[in-house]
C-alpha positions as CSV (number, residue, x, y, z in Angstrom):
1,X,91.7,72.2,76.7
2,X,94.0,69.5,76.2
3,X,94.8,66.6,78.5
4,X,97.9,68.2,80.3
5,X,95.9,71.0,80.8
6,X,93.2,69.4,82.4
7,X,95.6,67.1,84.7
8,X,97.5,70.2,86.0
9,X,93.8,71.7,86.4
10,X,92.8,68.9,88.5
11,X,96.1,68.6,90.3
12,X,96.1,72.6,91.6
13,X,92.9,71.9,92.6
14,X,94.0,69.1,94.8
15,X,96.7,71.1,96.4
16,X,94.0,74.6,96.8
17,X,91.6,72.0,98.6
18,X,94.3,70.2,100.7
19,X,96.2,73.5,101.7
20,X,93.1,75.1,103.2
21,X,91.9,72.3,105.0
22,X,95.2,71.5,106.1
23,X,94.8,75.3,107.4
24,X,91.7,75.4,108.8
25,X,92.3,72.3,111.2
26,X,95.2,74.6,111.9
27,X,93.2,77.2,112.9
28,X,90.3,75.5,115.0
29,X,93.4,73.5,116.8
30,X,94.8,76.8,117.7
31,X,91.7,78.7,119.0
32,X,92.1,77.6,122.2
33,X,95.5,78.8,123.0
34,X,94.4,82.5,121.3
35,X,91.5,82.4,123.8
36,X,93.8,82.2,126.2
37,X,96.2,84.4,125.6
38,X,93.4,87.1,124.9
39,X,91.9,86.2,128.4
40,X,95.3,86.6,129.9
41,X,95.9,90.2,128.0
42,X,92.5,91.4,128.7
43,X,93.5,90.7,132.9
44,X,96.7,91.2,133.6
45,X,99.3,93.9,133.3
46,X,101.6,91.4,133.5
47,X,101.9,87.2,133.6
48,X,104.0,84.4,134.3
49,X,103.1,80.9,132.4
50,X,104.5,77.8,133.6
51,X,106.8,78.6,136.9
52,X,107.5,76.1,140.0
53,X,107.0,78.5,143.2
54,X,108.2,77.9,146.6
55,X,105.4,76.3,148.7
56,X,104.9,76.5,152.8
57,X,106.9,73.0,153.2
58,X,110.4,73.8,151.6
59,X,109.0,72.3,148.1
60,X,107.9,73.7,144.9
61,X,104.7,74.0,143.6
62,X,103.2,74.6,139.9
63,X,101.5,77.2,138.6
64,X,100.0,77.4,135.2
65,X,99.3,80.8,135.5
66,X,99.8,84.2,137.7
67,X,98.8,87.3,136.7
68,X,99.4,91.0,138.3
69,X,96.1,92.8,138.2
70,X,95.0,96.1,139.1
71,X,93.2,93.8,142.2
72,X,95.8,91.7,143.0
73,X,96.9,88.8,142.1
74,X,95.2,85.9,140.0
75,X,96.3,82.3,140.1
76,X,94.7,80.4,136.8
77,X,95.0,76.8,136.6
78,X,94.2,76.4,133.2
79,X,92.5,73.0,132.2
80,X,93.0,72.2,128.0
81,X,90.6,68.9,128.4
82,X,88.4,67.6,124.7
83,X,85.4,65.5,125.4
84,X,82.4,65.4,127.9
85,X,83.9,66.4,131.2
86,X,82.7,64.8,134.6
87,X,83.3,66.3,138.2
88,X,82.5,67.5,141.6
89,X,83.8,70.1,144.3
90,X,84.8,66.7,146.9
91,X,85.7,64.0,144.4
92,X,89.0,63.1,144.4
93,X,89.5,62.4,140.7
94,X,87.4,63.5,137.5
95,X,86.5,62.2,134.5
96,X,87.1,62.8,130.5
97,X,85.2,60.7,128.3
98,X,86.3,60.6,124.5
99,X,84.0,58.9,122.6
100,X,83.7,55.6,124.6
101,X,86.9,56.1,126.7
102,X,87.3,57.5,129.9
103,X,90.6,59.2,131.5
104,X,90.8,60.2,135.5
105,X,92.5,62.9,136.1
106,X,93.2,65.0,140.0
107,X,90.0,67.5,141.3
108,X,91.9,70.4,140.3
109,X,90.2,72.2,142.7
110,X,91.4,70.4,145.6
111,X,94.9,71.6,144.4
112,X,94.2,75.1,144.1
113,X,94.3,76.3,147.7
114,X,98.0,75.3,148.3
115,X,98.9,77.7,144.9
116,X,97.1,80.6,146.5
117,X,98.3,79.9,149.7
118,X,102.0,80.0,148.4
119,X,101.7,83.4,146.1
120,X,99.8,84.5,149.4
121,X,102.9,84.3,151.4
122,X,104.9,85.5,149.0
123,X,103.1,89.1,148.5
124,X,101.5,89.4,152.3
125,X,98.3,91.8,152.0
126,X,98.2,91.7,148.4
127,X,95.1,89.8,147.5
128,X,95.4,86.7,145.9
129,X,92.5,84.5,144.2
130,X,92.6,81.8,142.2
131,X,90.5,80.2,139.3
132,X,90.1,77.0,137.5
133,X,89.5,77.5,133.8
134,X,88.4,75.0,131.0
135,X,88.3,76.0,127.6
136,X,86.0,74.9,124.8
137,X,87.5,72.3,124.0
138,X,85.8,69.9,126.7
139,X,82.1,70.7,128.3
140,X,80.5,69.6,131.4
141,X,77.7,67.3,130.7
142,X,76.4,67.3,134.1
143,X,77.1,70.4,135.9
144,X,80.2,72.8,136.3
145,X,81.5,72.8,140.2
146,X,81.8,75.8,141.7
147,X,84.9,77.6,141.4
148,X,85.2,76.2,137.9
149,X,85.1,78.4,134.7
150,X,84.5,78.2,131.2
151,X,87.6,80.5,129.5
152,X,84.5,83.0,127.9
153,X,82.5,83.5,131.4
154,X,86.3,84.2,133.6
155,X,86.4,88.1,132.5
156,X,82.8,89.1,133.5
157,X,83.1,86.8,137.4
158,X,86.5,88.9,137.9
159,X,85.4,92.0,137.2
160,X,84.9,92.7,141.1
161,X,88.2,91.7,141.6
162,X,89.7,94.1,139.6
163,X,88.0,97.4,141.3
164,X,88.8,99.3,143.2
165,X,92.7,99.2,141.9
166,X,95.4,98.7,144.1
167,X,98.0,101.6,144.5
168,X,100.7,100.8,141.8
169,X,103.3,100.8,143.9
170,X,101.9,98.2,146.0
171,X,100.8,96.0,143.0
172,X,104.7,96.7,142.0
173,X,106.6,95.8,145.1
174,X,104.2,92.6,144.8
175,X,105.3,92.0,141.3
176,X,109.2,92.3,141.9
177,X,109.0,89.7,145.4
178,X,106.8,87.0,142.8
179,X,109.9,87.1,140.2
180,X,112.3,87.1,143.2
181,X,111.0,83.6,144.4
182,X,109.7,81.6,141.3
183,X,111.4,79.4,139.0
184,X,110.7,79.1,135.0
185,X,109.0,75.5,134.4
Protein backbone atom coordinates (compact mmCIF):
# COMPACT_ATOMS: atom_id res chain seq x y z
CA UNK A 1 0.00 0.00 0.00
CA UNK A 2 1.19 3.28 -0.63
CA UNK A 3 0.72 6.40 1.39
CA UNK A 4 -2.54 7.74 -0.36
CA UNK A 5 -3.84 4.51 0.07
CA UNK A 6 -3.32 4.28 3.59
CA UNK A 7 -4.65 8.03 4.27
CA UNK A 8 -7.92 7.36 2.36
CA UNK A 9 -7.89 4.06 4.45
CA UNK A 10 -7.67 5.77 7.61
CA UNK A 11 -9.98 8.64 6.49
CA UNK A 12 -13.14 6.08 5.56
CA UNK A 13 -12.50 4.74 8.61
CA UNK A 14 -13.07 8.02 10.41
CA UNK A 15 -16.25 8.69 8.62
CA UNK A 16 -17.60 4.54 9.14
CA UNK A 17 -16.89 5.19 12.98
CA UNK A 18 -18.37 8.75 13.19
CA UNK A 19 -21.50 7.92 10.97
CA UNK A 20 -22.59 5.05 13.24
CA UNK A 21 -22.09 6.67 16.35
CA UNK A 22 -23.55 9.70 15.09
CA UNK A 23 -26.50 7.07 14.43
CA UNK A 24 -26.71 5.26 17.38
CA UNK A 25 -27.00 8.50 19.67
CA UNK A 26 -29.74 8.86 17.10
CA UNK A 27 -31.34 5.97 17.93
CA UNK A 28 -31.08 5.71 21.87
CA UNK A 29 -32.42 9.68 21.70
CA UNK A 30 -35.35 8.45 19.83
CA UNK A 31 -36.37 5.32 21.85
CA UNK A 32 -38.38 7.09 23.95
CA UNK A 33 -40.77 8.76 21.54
CA UNK A 34 -41.13 4.97 19.64
CA UNK A 35 -42.09 3.66 23.16
CA UNK A 36 -44.62 5.92 23.09
CA UNK A 37 -46.07 5.83 20.10
CA UNK A 38 -46.08 1.85 20.44
CA UNK A 39 -47.86 2.36 23.97
CA UNK A 40 -50.33 4.68 22.31
CA UNK A 41 -50.96 2.01 19.18
CA UNK A 42 -51.19 -0.89 21.39
CA UNK A 43 -54.37 1.24 23.48
CA UNK A 44 -56.14 3.17 21.50
CA UNK A 45 -58.21 2.90 18.41
CA UNK A 46 -57.71 6.26 17.92
CA UNK A 47 -55.56 9.45 19.69
CA UNK A 48 -55.27 13.00 19.91
CA UNK A 49 -51.62 14.47 20.90
CA UNK A 50 -51.23 17.89 22.08
CA UNK A 51 -54.95 19.61 22.09
CA UNK A 52 -56.26 22.64 24.50
CA UNK A 53 -59.83 21.31 25.66
CA UNK A 54 -62.56 23.35 27.01
CA UNK A 55 -62.42 23.08 30.87
CA UNK A 56 -65.55 23.66 33.54
CA UNK A 57 -64.60 27.51 33.99
CA UNK A 58 -64.86 28.88 30.31
CA UNK A 59 -60.91 28.22 29.88
CA UNK A 60 -58.89 25.73 28.08
CA UNK A 61 -57.02 23.09 29.37
CA UNK A 62 -54.04 20.80 27.97
CA UNK A 63 -53.84 17.53 27.23
CA UNK A 64 -50.90 15.53 26.21
CA UNK A 65 -52.72 12.73 25.35
CA UNK A 66 -56.49 11.19 24.80
CA UNK A 67 -57.11 8.05 23.61
CA UNK A 68 -60.53 6.22 22.50
CA UNK A 69 -60.44 2.75 23.89
CA UNK A 70 -62.64 -0.14 23.69
CA UNK A 71 -63.19 1.11 27.75
CA UNK A 72 -63.41 4.40 27.35
CA UNK A 73 -61.49 7.03 27.38
CA UNK A 74 -57.75 7.47 28.61
CA UNK A 75 -56.24 10.78 29.48
CA UNK A 76 -52.09 10.36 29.46
CA UNK A 77 -50.05 12.99 30.72
CA UNK A 78 -46.99 11.93 29.47
CA UNK A 79 -43.80 13.03 31.54
CA UNK A 80 -40.26 12.97 29.07
CA UNK A 81 -37.99 13.79 32.38
CA UNK A 82 -33.76 12.45 32.33
CA UNK A 83 -32.17 12.05 35.72
CA UNK A 84 -33.10 10.80 39.25
CA UNK A 85 -36.76 11.84 39.75
CA UNK A 86 -38.17 13.01 43.21
CA UNK A 87 -41.92 13.12 44.24
CA UNK A 88 -44.98 12.56 46.25
CA UNK A 89 -48.90 12.29 45.82
CA UNK A 90 -49.39 15.90 48.16
CA UNK A 91 -46.27 17.87 47.22
CA UNK A 92 -46.76 20.68 45.37
CA UNK A 93 -43.70 20.66 43.21
CA UNK A 94 -41.07 17.71 42.27
CA UNK A 95 -37.80 17.39 41.71
CA UNK A 96 -35.18 16.31 38.69
CA UNK A 97 -31.80 16.08 39.62
CA UNK A 98 -29.09 15.98 36.74
CA UNK A 99 -25.95 15.21 37.88
CA UNK A 100 -25.58 17.83 40.78
CA UNK A 101 -28.54 20.05 39.58
CA UNK A 102 -31.91 20.13 40.56
CA UNK A 103 -35.11 21.46 38.47
CA UNK A 104 -38.80 21.82 40.21
CA UNK A 105 -41.36 21.15 38.24
CA UNK A 106 -45.72 21.07 39.09
CA UNK A 107 -47.07 17.49 40.96
CA UNK A 108 -48.51 16.37 37.84
CA UNK A 109 -50.82 14.53 39.59
CA UNK A 110 -52.41 17.38 41.21
CA UNK A 111 -53.20 18.48 37.63
CA UNK A 112 -54.77 15.49 36.40
CA UNK A 113 -58.19 15.57 37.83
CA UNK A 114 -59.27 18.83 36.09
CA UNK A 115 -58.25 16.99 32.53
CA UNK A 116 -60.50 14.08 33.39
CA UNK A 117 -62.91 16.09 34.75
CA UNK A 118 -63.17 18.15 31.41
CA UNK A 119 -63.18 15.07 28.80
CA UNK A 120 -65.77 13.73 31.51
CA UNK A 121 -68.09 16.44 30.63
CA UNK A 122 -67.58 16.28 27.35
CA UNK A 123 -68.53 12.40 26.71
CA UNK A 124 -71.21 12.12 29.93
CA UNK A 125 -71.22 8.14 30.89
CA UNK A 126 -68.40 7.33 28.86
CA UNK A 127 -65.72 6.40 31.27
CA UNK A 128 -62.79 8.43 31.54
CA UNK A 129 -59.44 7.69 33.42
CA UNK A 130 -56.38 9.26 33.42
CA UNK A 131 -52.65 8.23 33.90
CA UNK A 132 -49.39 9.82 34.52
CA UNK A 133 -46.59 8.25 32.53
CA UNK A 134 -42.65 8.60 32.76
CA UNK A 135 -40.57 7.00 30.42
CA UNK A 136 -37.06 5.65 30.88
CA UNK A 137 -35.49 8.32 30.44
CA UNK A 138 -35.70 9.53 34.24
CA UNK A 139 -36.21 6.87 37.37
CA UNK A 140 -37.57 7.35 40.80
CA UNK A 141 -34.91 6.94 43.24
CA UNK A 142 -37.13 6.96 46.17
CA UNK A 143 -40.45 5.61 45.32
CA UNK A 144 -43.07 5.98 42.42
CA UNK A 145 -46.46 7.87 43.77
CA UNK A 146 -49.38 6.18 43.14
CA UNK A 147 -51.05 6.92 40.03
CA UNK A 148 -47.71 7.27 38.39
CA UNK A 149 -46.38 4.92 35.70
CA UNK A 150 -43.35 3.76 34.10
CA UNK A 151 -44.24 3.82 29.98
CA UNK A 152 -43.45 -0.38 30.09
CA UNK A 153 -45.80 -1.28 33.29
CA UNK A 154 -49.03 1.34 31.63
CA UNK A 155 -50.39 -1.69 29.26
CA UNK A 156 -50.61 -4.50 31.85
CA UNK A 157 -52.44 -1.79 34.93
CA UNK A 158 -55.06 -0.90 32.03
CA UNK A 159 -55.89 -4.04 30.95
CA UNK A 160 -59.12 -3.91 33.30
CA UNK A 161 -60.02 -0.92 31.73
CA UNK A 162 -60.19 -2.06 28.49
CA UNK A 163 -62.81 -5.16 29.14
CA UNK A 164 -65.55 -5.56 28.89
CA UNK A 165 -65.77 -3.25 25.57
CA UNK A 166 -68.06 -0.53 25.18
CA UNK A 167 -70.74 -0.75 22.40
CA UNK A 168 -69.04 0.91 19.37
CA UNK A 169 -71.43 3.10 18.74
CA UNK A 170 -71.23 4.58 22.10
CA UNK A 171 -67.39 4.75 22.07
CA UNK A 172 -68.22 6.55 18.48
CA UNK A 173 -70.66 9.14 19.40
CA UNK A 174 -67.92 9.80 22.32
CA UNK A 175 -65.23 10.12 19.77
CA UNK A 176 -67.11 12.60 17.32
CA UNK A 177 -68.38 15.14 20.66
CA UNK A 178 -64.19 15.01 21.82
CA UNK A 179 -63.12 16.35 18.11
CA UNK A 180 -66.19 18.70 18.23
CA UNK A 181 -64.87 20.59 21.31
CA UNK A 182 -60.94 20.38 21.31
CA UNK A 183 -58.48 22.60 19.73
CA UNK A 184 -55.03 21.38 18.08
CA UNK A 185 -52.01 22.69 20.46
Amino acid sequence: MDKQEIIFSVVATVIVVVLLFLFVRSYRRNQHKRQINKLIKDLSHKSLRNVLFPDSIDGQIWIDCLLLTDGGLIVLDIRDYIGRLFGGDNINEWTQMIGARSHKFANPLLELPARVNAVQEVVGDVPVIGHIVFTHRGAFQKGKPDGVYMIDEVFEHLSHFLRPALPADKLDKAWQDILAVQKQG
